[in-house]
N, C-alpha and C positions, 0 to 999 in steps of 0.2 A: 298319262295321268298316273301320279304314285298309289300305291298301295293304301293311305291314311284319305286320300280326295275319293278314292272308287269306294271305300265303306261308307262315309260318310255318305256321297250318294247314295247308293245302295237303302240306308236306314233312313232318309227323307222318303214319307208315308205316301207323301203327295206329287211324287214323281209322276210326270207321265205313263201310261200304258196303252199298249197296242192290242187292237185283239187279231189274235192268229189263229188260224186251224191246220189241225194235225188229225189224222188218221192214226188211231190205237184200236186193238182188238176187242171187244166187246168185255171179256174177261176181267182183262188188265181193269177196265172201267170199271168195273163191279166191286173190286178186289180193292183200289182205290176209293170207292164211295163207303165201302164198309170200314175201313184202316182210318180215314179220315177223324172218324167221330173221337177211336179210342186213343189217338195222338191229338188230341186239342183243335182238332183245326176246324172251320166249320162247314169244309168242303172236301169235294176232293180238287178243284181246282186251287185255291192255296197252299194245298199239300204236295201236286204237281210244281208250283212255284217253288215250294221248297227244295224239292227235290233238287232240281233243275239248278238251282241259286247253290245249294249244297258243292253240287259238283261240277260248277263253274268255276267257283273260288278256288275249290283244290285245282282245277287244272289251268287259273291262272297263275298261282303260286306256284304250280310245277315248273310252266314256264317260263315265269319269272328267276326260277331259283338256274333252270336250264340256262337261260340268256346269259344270265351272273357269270355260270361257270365257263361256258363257253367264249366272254370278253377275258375271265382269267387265264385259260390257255391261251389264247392269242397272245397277251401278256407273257405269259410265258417262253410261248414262241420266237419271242424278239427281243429276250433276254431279260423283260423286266424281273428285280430282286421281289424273292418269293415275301419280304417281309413285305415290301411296300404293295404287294398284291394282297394281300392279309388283310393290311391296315383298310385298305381303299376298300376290301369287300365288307369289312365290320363296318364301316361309315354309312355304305349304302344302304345296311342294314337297319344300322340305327335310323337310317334319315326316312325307311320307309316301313318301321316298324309302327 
């Protein structure tokens, strides 16, 4: 799934949800129930979401941007011209900006 189909998921409201449980410290919980109110949110569990949603993206974009790089070294590897590695990387970009 490109980068433009996973947001758009992502911002339909009425996606399905799971419930899970996790074990956190009693602290953290505390810490989170009070933080919630003075960032907007009306819990601390959507602010949990947030979090979580926060630092999923960067670290699919990390590895999204990792994959990129690492198909252009191959490329590289087997002689492909660095322009047309350039070109082909700006496209993928545009195509899943």
């Amino acid at each position: 799934m490109n980068t433009t189909n996973r947001i758009k998921k992502r911002l339909d409201r009425n996606r399905p949800m799971v419930t899970i449980s996790i074990r956190m410290p009693e602290d953290v919980i505390e810490d989170l129930k009070m933080v919630a109110p003075c960032l907007g949110f009306s819990g601390y569990q959507p602010l949990i979401r947030t979090y979580i949603g926060q630092c999923l993206r960067k670290d699919l974009a990390r590895l999204e941007h990792d994959q990129i790089g690492a198909f252009a070294e191959i490329l590289r590897g087997r002689g492909v011209d660095e322009k047309v590695i350039a070109d082909a990387m700006a496209e993928v970009l545009r195509k899943t900006a």
